[in-house]
Every structure is written in structure tokens, then in C-alpha cells.
C-alpha positions as CSV (number, residue, x, y, z in Angstrom):
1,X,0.0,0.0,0.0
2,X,1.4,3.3,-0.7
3,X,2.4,5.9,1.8
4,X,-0.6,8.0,3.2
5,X,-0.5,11.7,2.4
6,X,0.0,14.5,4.8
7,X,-2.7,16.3,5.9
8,X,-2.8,19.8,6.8
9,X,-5.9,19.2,9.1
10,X,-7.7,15.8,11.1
11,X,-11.3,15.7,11.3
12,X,-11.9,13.0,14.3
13,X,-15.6,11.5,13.1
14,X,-15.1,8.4,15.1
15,X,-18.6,7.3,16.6
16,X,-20.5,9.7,15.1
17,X,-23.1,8.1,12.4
18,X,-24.4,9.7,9.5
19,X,-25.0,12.7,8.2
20,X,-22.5,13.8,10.8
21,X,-18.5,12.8,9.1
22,X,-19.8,14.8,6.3
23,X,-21.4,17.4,7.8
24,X,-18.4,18.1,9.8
25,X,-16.6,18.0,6.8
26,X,-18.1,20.0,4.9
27,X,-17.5,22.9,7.8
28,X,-13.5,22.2,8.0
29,X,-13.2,22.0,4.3
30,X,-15.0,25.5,4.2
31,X,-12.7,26.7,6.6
32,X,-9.4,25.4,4.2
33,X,-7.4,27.3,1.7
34,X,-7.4,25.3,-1.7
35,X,-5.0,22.3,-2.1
36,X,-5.2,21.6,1.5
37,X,-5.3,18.4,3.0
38,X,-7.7,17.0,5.5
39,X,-7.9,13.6,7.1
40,X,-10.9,12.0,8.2
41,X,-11.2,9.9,10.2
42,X,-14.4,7.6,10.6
43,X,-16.1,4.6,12.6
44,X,-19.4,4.4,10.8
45,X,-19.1,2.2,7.7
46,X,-21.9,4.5,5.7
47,X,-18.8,6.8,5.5
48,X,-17.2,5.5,2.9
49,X,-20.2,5.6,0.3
50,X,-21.0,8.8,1.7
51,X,-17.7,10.4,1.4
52,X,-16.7,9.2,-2.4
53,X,-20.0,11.4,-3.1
54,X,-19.5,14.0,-1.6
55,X,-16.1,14.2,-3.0
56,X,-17.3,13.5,-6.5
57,X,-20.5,16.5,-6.3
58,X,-18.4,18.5,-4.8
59,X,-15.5,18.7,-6.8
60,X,-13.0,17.9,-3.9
61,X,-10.7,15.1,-4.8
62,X,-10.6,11.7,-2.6
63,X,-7.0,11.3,-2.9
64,X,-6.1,8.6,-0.5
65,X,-8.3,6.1,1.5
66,X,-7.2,3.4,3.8
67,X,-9.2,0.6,7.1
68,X,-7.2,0.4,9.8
69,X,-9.3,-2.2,12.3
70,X,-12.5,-0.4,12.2
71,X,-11.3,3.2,11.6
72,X,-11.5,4.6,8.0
73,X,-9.7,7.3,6.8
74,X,-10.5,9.6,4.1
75,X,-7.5,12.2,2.7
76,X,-9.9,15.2,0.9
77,X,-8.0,17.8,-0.9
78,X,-9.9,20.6,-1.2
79,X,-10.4,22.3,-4.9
């Protein structure tokens, strides 16, 4: 597996179900300059649909992803 990126900001989503991972991230990529990274990370396995849509309607590329146990993470670049 290739080496994860750096991230610029960590968005701790652990436990929370959805809508809340993308809600929240929604709010911290608003808060981003562009090309920043932030790394989410989430329990609730509806994430991972969730986020690869969000990414794709919103124009802000999923550029790494990765299960550790039960934890995903999500590295969003914003546009």
C-alpha cells in the first residue's frame, strides 16, 4: 500500500453516524485554503459511500483512503 498523504488538518468522526462525518466535513473544508489536505477519520461504515459522493458533487478530490481495524480514513484535498 502506498504511503498516506500529509494532511494539513484531522477531522476525528469516530462514533458519530451519518449525516455527521460529512457534515463536519463540509464545515472544516469551508474553513481550508485550496490544495489543502484534511484527514478524516471515521467509525461508521456508511462513510465510505457517503464520502466518495461528496467528493465526486463536490468537486473535492478523494486522494487517498485506507481501514485500519474499524477506523477509516479519508484524505480530501480541497479544490
Amino acid at each position: 500500500m502506498a504511503d498516506a498523504p500529509s494532511a494539513d488538518r484531522v477531522l476525528d468522526a469516530k462514533g458519530l453516524l451519518c449525516p455527521m462525518p460529512i457534515v463536519k466535513l463540509a464545515k472544516i473544508v469551508k474553513e481550508m485554503e485550496s490544495f489543502q489536505v484534511v484527514l478524516l477519520e471515521a467509525t461508521d461504515p456508511g462513510a465510505i459511500p457517503d464520502v466518495i459522493a461528496w467528493s465526486k458533487n463536490t468537486g473535492h478530490p478523494l486522494i487517498h483512503q485506507e481501514t485500519v481495524d474499524k477506523v477509516m480514513r479519508f484524505w480530501i484535498q480541497k479544490a
